[in-house]
C-alpha positions in Angstrom: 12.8 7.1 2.3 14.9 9.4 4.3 17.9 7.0 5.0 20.1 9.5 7.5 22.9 7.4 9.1 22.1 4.4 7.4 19.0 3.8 9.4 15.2 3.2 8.0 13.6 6.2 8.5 9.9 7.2 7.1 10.4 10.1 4.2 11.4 13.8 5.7 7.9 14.8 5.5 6.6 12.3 7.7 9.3 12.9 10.2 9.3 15.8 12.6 12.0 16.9 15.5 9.8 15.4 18.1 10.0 11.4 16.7 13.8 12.0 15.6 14.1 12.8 19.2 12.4 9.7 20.7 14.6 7.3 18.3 17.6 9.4 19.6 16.8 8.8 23.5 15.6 5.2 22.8 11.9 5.8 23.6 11.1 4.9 19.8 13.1 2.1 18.0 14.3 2.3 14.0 15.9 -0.1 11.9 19.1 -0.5 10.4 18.6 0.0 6.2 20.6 -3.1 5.7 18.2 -5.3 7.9 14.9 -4.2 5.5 14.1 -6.3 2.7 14.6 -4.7 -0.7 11.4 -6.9 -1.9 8.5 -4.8 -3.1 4.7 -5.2 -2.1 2.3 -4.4 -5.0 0.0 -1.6 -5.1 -3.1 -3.1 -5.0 -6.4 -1.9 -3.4 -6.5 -4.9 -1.1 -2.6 -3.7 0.3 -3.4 -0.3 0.7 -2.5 1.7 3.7 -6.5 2.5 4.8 -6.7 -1.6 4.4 -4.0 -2.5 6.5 -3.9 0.2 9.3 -7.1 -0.7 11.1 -5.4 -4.4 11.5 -2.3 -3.3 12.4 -2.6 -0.2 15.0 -3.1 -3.0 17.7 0.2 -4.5 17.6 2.5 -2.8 20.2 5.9 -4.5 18.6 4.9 -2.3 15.7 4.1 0.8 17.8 7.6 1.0 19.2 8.5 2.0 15.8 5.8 4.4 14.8 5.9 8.7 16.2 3.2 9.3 18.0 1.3 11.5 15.7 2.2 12.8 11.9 2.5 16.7 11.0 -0.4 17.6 9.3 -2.8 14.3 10.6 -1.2 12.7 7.4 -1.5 8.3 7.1 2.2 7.0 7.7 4.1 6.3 4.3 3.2 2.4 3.0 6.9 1.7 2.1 8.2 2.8 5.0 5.6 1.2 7.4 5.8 -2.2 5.4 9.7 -2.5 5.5 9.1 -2.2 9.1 6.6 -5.0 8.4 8.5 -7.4 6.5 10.9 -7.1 9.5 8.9 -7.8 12.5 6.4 -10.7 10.5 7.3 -11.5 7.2 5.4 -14.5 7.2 1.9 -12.2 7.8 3.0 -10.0 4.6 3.5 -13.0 2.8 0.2 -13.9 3.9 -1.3 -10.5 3.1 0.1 -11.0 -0.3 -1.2 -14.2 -1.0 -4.8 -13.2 0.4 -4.6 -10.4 -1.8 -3.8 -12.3 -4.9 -6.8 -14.8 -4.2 -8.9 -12.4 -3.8 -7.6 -10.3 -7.1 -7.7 -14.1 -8.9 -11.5 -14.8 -8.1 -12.7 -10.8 -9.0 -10.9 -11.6 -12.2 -12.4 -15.3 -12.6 -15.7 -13.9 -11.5 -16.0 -10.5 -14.0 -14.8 -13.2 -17.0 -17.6 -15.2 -16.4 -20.1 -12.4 -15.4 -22.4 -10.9 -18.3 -20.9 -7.3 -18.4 -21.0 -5.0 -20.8 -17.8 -5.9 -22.2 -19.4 -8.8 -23.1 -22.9 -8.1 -24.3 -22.7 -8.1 -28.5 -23.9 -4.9 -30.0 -25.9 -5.6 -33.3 -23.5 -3.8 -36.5 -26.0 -1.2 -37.3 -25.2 -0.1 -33.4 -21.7 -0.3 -34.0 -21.9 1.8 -37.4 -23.6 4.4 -35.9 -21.0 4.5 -32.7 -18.4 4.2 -35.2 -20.2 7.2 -37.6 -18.7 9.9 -35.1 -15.8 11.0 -34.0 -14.6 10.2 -30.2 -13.5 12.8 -28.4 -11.8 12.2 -25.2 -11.7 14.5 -22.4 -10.5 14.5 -18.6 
């Protein structure tokens, strides 16, 4: 994060002269770094940034705090954007969070119980001749 002045501010490459100008005249708000939970939100799939964004570009409290538009048509930092978050509703990251882990609990639950290849048994003269050459790995 680009903390100038103490203040909660999105990372310099998200920030342009145009939305340090708006916080500057009061047409867009900021928060103080001290007033932004230092708790972290994991970086799960279910919490990503394309997840969350569609839910949250509706709610104007947010908006005040957001530029208008990003150099370059790039998505708005996560860490930044859910500091602001844990600020304005901490109880809906919390329930983010929790949804998230639910959800993460009963894909977990569900591929231990599911017949996947991890758990179909090979026969051993399958596994010989896997294990007869070498592995190689390559990117």
């Amino acid at each position: 994060m680009c903390l100038l002045v103490g203040l909660w501010l999105p990372p310099l490459s998200h920030c342009d002269k145009v939305f340090l100008a708006q916080i500057l005249i009061g047409k867009r708000r900021v928060l103080h770094k001290r007033d932004v939970p230092r708790s972290t939100v994991p970086q799960w799939n279910e919490l990503s940034f394309a997840f969350l964004w569609p839910q949250l570009q509706a709610d104007s409290r947010l908006l005040e705090f957001l530029p208008d538009c990003l150099p370059g048509g790039k998505p708005h930092n996560r860490a930044w954007l859910l500091g602001i978050l844990q600020v304005l509703r901490p109880a809906y990251v919390e329930a983010l969070i929790g949804e998230a882990r639910v959800k993460r609990a009963g894909q977990n639950k569900l591929f231990r119980n599911s017949q996947t290849l991890l758990h179909v048994g090979i026969t051993r003269e399958m596994a010989q001749l896997l294990l007869a050459e070498p592995f190689v790995s390559r990117k």
